[in-house]
Backbone bond lengths (Angstrom), bond angles and torsions (degrees), N, CA, C in turn:
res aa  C-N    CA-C-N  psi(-1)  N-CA   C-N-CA  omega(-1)  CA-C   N-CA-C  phi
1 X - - - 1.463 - - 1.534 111.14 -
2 X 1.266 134.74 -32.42 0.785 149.77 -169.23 1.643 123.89 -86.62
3 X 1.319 100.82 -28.24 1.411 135.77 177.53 1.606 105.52 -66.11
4 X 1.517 92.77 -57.43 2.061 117.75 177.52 1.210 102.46 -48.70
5 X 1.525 109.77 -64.79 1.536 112.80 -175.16 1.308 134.42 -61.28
6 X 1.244 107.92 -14.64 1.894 122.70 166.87 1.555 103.89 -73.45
7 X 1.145 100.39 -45.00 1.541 101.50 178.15 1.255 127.43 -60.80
8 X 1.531 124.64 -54.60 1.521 134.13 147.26 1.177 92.85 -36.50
9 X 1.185 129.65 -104.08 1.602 128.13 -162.33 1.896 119.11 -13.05
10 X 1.207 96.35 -56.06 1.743 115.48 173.92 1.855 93.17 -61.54
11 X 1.097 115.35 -78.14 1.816 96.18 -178.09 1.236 127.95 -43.82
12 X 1.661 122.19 -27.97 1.433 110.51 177.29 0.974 111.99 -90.62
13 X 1.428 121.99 4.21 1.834 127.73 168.78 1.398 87.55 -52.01
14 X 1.671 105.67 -75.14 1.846 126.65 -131.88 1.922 83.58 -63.15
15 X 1.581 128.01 -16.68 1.532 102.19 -159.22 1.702 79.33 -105.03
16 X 1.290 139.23 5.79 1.269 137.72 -177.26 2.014 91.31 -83.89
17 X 1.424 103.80 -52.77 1.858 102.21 -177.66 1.645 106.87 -78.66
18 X 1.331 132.40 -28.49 1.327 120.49 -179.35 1.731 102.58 -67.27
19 X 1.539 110.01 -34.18 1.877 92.13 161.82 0.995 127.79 -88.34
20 X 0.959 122.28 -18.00 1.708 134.18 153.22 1.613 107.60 -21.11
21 X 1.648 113.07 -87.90 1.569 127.78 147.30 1.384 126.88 -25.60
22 X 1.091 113.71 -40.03 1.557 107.35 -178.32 1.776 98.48 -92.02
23 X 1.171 113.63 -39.31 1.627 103.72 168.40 1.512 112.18 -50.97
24 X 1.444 120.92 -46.52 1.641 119.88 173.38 1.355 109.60 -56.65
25 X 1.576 133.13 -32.05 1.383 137.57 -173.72 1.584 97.60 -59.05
26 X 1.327 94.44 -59.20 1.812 103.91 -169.66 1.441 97.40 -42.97
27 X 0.917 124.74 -86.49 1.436 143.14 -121.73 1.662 80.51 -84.61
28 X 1.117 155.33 -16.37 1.296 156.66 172.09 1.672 100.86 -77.03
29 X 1.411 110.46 -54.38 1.715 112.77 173.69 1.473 96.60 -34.68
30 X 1.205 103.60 -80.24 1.660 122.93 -170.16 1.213 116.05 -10.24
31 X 1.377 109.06 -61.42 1.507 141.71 -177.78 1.630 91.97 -49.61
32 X 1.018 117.18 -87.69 1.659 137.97 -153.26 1.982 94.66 -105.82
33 X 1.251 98.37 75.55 1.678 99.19 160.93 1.192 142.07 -33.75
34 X 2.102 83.07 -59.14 1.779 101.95 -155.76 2.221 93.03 -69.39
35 X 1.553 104.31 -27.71 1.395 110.68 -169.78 1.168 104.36 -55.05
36 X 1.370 105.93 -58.53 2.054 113.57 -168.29 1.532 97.82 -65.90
37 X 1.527 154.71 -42.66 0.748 164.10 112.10 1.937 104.64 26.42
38 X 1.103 94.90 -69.85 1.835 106.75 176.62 1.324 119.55 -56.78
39 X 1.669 105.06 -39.59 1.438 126.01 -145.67 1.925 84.18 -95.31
40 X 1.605 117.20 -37.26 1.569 111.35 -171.98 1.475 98.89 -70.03
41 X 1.423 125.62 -36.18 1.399 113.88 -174.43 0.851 125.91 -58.09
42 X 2.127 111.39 -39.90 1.556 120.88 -164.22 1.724 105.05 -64.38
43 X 2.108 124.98 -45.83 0.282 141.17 163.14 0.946 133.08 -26.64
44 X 1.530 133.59 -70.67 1.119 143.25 125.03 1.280 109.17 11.70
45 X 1.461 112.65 -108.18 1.570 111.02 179.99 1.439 145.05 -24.11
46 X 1.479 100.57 -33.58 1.679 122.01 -177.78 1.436 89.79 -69.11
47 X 1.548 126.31 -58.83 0.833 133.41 -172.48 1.832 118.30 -47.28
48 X 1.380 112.85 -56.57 1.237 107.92 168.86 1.909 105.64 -73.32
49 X 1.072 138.83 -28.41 1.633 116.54 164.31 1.481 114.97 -59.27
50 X 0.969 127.32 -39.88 1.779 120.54 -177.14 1.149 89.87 -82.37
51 X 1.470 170.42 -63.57 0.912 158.43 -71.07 2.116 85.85 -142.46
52 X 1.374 106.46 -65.05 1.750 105.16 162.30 1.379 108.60 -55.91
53 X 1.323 153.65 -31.11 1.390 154.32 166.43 1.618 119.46 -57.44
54 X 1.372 96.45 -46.74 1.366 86.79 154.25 1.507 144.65 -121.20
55 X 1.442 112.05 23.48 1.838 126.12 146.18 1.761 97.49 -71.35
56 X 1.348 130.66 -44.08 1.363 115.22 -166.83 1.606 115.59 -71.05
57 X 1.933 106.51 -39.05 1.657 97.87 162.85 1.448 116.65 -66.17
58 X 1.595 126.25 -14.85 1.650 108.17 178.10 1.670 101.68 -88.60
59 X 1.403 122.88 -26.60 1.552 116.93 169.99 1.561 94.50 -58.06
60 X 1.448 134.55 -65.51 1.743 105.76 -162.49 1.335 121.20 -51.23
61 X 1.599 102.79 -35.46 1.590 102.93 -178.49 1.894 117.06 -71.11
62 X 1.394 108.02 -13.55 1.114 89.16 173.55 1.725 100.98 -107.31
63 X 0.998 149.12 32.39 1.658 171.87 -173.03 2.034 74.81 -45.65
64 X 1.663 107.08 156.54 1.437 101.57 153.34 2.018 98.21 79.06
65 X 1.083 119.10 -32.42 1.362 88.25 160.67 1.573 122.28 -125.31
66 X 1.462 138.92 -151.08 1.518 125.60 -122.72 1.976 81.25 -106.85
67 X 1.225 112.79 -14.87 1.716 88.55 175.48 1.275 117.08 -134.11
68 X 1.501 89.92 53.73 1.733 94.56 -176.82 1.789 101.97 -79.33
69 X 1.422 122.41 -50.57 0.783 123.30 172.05 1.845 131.90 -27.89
70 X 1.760 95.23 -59.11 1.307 86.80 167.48 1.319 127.30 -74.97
71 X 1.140 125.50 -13.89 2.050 128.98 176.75 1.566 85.30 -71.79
72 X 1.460 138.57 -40.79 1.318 110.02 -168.46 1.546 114.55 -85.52
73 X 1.582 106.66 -22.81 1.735 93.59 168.68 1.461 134.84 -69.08
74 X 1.934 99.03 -31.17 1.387 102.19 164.02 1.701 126.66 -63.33
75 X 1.480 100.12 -37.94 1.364 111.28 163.70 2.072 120.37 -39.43
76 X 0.904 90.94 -43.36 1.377 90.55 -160.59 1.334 107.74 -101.34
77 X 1.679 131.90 -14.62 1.457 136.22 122.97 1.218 108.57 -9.74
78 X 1.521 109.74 -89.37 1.489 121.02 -172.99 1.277 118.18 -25.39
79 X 1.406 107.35 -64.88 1.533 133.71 -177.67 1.839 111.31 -38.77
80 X 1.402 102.04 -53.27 1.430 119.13 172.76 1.279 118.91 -73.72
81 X 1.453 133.16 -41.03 1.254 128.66 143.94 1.243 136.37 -34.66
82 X 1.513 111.47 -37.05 1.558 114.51 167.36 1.166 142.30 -76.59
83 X 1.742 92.83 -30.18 1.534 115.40 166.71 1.415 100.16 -57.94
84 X 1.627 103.03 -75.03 1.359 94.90 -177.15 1.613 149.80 -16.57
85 X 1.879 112.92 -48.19 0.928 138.70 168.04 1.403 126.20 -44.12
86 X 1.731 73.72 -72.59 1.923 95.41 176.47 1.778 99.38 -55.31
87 X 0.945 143.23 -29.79 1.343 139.39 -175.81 1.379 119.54 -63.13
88 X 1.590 106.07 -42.68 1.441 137.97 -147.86 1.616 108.99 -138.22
89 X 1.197 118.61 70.51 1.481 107.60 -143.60 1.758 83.39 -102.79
90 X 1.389 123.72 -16.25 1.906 109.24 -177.68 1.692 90.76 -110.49
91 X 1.514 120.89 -28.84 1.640 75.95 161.02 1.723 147.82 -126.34
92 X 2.084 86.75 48.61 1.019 97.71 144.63 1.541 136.95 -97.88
93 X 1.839 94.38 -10.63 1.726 109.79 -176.89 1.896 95.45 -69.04
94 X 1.465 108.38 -29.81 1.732 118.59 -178.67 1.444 92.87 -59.85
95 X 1.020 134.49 -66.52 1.508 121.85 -161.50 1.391 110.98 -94.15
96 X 1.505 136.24 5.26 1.432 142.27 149.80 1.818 107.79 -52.67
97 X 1.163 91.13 -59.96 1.702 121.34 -177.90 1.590 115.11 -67.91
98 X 1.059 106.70 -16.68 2.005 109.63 171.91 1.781 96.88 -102.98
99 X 1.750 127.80 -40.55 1.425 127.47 167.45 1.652 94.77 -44.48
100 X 0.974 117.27 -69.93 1.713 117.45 -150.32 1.639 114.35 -77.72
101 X 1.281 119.71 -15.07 1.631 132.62 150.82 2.032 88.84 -49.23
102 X 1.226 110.26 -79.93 1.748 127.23 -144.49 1.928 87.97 -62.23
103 X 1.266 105.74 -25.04 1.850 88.72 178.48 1.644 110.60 -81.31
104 X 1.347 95.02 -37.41 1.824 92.21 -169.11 1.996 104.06 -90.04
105 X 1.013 102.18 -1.16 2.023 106.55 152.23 1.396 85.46 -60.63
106 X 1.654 105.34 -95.99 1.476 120.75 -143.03 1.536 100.97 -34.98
107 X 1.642 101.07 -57.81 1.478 101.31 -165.07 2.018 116.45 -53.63
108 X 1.127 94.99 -44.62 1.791 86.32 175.13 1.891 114.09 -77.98
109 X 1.596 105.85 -18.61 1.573 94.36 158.90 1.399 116.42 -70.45
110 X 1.184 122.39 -36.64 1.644 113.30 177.48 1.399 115.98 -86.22
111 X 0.986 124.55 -7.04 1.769 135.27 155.07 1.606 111.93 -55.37
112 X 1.040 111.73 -46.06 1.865 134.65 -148.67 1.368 76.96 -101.85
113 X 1.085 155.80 -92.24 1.501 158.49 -168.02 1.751 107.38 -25.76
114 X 1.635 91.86 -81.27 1.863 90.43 -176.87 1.183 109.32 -68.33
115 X 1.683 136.96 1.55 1.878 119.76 179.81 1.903 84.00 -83.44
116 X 1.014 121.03 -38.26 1.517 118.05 -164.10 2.077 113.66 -76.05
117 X 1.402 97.49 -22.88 1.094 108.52 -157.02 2.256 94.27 -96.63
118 X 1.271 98.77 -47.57 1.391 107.44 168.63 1.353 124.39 -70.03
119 X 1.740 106.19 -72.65 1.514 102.74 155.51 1.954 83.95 83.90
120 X 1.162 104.81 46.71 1.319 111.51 -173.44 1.872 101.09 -96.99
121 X 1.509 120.72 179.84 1.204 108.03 -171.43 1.339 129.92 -74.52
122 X 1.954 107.50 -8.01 1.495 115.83 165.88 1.872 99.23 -77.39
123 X 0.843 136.14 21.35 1.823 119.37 -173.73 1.218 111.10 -21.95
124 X 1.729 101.74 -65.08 1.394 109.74 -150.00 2.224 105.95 -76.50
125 X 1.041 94.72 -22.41 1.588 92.92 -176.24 1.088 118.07 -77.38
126 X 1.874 120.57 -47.16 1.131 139.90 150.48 1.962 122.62 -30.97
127 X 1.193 100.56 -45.09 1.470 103.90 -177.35 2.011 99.94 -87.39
128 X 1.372 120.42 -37.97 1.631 114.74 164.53 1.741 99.17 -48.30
129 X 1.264 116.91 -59.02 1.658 92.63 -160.18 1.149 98.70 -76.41
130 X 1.302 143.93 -29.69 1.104 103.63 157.19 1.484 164.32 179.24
131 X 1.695 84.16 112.00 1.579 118.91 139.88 1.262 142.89 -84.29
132 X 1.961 92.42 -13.98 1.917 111.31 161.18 1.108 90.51 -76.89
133 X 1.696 131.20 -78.87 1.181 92.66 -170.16 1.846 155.02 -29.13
134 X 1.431 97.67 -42.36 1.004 109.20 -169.42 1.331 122.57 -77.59
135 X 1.971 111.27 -31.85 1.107 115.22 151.09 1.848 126.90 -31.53
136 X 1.519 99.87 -55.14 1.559 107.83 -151.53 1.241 96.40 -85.26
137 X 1.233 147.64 -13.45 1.251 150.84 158.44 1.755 125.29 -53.53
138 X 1.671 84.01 -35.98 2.091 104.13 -171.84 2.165 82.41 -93.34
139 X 0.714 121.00 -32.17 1.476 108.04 176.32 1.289 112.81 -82.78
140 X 1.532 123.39 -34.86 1.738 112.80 -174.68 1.968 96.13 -63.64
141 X 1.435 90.40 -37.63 2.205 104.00 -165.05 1.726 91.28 -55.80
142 X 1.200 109.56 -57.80 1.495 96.76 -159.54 1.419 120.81 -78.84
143 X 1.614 113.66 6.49 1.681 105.95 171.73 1.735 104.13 -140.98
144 X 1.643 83.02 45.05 1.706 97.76 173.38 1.775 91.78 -99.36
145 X 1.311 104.77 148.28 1.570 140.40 14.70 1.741 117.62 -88.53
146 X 1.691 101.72 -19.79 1.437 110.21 -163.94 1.824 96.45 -80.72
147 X 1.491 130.30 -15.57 1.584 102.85 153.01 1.566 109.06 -57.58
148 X 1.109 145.71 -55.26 1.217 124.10 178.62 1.373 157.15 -20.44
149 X 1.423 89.10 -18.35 1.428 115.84 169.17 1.545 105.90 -76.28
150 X 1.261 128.28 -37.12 1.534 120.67 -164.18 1.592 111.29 -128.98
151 X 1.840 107.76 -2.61 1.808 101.26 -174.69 1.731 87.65 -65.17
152 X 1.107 129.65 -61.56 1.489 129.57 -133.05 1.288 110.08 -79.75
153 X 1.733 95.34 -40.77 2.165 86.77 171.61 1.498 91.32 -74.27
154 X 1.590 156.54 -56.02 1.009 108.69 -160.98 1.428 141.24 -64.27
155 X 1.551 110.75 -6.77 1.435 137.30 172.49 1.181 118.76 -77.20
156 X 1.680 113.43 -24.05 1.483 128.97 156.63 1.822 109.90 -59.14
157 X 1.189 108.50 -70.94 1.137 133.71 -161.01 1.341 100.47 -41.28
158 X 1.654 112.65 -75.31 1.747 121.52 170.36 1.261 105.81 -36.69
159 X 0.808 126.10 -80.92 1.949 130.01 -175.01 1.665 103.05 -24.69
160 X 1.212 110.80 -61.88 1.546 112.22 166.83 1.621 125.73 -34.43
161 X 1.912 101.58 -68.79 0.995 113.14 162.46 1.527 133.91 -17.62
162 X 1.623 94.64 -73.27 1.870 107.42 175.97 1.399 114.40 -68.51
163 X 1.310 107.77 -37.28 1.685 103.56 -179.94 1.588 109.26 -77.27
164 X 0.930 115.32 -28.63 1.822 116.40 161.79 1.565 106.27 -58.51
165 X 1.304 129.57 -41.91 1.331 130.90 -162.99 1.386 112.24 -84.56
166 X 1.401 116.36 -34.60 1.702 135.29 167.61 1.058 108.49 -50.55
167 X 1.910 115.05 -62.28 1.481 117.07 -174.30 1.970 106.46 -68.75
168 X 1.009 103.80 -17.46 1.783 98.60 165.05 1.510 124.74 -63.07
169 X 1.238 99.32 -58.95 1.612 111.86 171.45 1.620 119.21 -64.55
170 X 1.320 116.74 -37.09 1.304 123.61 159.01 2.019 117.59 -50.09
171 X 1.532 110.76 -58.68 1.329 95.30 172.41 1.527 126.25 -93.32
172 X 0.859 120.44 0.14 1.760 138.16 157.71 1.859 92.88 -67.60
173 X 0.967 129.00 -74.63 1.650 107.48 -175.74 1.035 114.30 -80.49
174 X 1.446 131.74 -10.66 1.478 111.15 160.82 1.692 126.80 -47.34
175 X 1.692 84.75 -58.85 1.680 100.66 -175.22 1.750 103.15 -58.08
176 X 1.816 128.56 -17.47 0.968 87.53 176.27 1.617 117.24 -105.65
177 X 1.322 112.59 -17.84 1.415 110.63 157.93 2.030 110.70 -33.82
178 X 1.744 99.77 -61.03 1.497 92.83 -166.27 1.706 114.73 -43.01
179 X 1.655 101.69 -30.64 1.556 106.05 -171.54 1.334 110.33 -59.37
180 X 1.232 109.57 -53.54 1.572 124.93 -176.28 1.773 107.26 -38.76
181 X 1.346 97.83 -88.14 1.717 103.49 166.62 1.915 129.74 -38.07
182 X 1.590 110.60 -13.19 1.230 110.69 179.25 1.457 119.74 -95.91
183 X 1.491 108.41 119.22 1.674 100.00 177.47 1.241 140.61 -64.62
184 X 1.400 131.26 119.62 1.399 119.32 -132.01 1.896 91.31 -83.39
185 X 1.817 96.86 178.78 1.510 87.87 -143.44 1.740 81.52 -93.64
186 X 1.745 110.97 160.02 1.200 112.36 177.76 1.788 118.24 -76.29
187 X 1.643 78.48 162.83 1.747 87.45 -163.68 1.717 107.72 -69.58
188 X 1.514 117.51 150.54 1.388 125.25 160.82 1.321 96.71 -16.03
189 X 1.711 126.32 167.12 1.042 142.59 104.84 1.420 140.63 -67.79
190 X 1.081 131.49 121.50 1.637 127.45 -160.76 1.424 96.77 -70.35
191 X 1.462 103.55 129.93 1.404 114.94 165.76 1.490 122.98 -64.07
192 X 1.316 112.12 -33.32 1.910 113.50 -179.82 1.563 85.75 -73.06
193 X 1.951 81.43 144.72 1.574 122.68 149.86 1.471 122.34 -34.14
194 X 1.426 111.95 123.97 1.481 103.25 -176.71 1.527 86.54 -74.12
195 X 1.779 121.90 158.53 1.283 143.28 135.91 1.193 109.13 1.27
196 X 1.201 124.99 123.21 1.816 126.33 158.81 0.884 96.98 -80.08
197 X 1.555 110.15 139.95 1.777 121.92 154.30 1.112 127.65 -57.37
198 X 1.192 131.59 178.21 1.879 136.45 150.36 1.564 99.74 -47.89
199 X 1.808 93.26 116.73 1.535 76.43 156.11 1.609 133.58 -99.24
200 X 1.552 125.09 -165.91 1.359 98.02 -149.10 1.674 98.87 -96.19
201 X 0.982 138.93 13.67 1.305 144.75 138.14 1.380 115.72 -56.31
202 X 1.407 111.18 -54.55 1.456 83.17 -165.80 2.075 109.39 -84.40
203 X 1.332 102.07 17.34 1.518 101.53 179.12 1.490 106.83 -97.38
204 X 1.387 110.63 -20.24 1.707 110.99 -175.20 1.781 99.87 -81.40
205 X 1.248 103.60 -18.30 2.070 112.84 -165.01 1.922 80.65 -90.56
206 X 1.379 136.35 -34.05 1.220 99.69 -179.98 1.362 122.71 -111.54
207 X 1.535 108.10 9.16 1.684 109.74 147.89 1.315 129.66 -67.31
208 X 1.424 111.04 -28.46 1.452 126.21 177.36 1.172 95.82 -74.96
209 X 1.090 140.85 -65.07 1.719 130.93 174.76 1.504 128.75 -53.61
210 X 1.193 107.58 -24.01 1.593 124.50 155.87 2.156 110.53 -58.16
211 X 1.012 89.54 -60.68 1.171 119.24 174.75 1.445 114.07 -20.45
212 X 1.898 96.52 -66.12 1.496 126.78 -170.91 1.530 103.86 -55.41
């Protein structure tokens, strides 16, 4: 049991320093936008090339039945998407950054619509997001293309941030839950000699003197 619990303990170290690092990632994005910005696209892309590389080896292997076809067209989308990226890494962050303006419109126009239109028991929270939304959408739109340089790493960056900060709090209470539940380890044994007793001579020499 004890053995287990070193071990847990030792894993929620390593996810206590992998947020550790990813908290330094964040807060480095932060710093340098347009960089993390570069670094989400490249990323990105690799991600959709390995990711089309391998839907197209599971489309050959499944070759011969009814949707091979489509795993290989999506496959090879991907593939071209990534190239693409990795090629074109600001002006695909340009049209990442005009997509994600047009979602957080819609999304805080259809926020702002049904909180007014429902009037359900979130109203008031429902109608705040959104008008954030809708705000941050009319601000990314109106200083696009050159927000592009800094919406996405800073959207990188935060994401880092909190998920660095999660995996902190995650192995910080692991290790102390694990403590709690682990039985602590037993004490030394003392190396000195216990006490000799009376020995049995000298108990028969003071019955006999009792005796007397």
């Amino acid at each position: 049991m004890r053995r287990q619990g070193k071990k847990l303990s030792r894993g929620f170290s390593w996810l206590a320093v992998l947020g550790a690092l990813l908290v330094i990632g964040g807060i480095v994005g932060l710093v340098y936008t347009g960089a993390a910005t570069l670094t989400s696209m490249l990323l990105f892309g690799w991600l959709l090339l390995i990711g089309g590389a391998v839907g197209l080896l599971q489309a050959v292997q499944s070759r011969g039945t009814s949707y091979f076809w489509l795993a290989a067209v999506v496959a090879a989308l991907n593939i071209a998407a990534g190239v693409v990226v990795i090629r074109h890494p600001e002006g695909s962050a340009e049209a990442l950054t005009m997509f994600a303006a047009l979602l957080f419109l819609t999304g805080g126009l259809f926020r702002l619509v049904g909180s007014v239109v429902v009037r359900g028991p979130q109203f008031g929270w429902t109608l705040l997001q959104g008008a954030f939304g809708l705000l941050l959408g009319l601000l990314v739109l109106f200083d696009w293309p050159h927000s592009s340089r800094y919406v996405l790493g800073l959207f990188f960056s935060l994401a880092l941030l909190f998920d660095g900060l999660g995996l902190i709090a995650i192995g910080v209470g692991g290790r102390r839950i694990v403590g709690m539940v682990t039985p602590p380890e037993p004490l030394p044994e003392s190396s000195a000699d216990p006490s000799p007793g009376p020995s049995p001579e000298s108990s028969e020499s003071v019955r006999d003197q009792s005796n007397n």
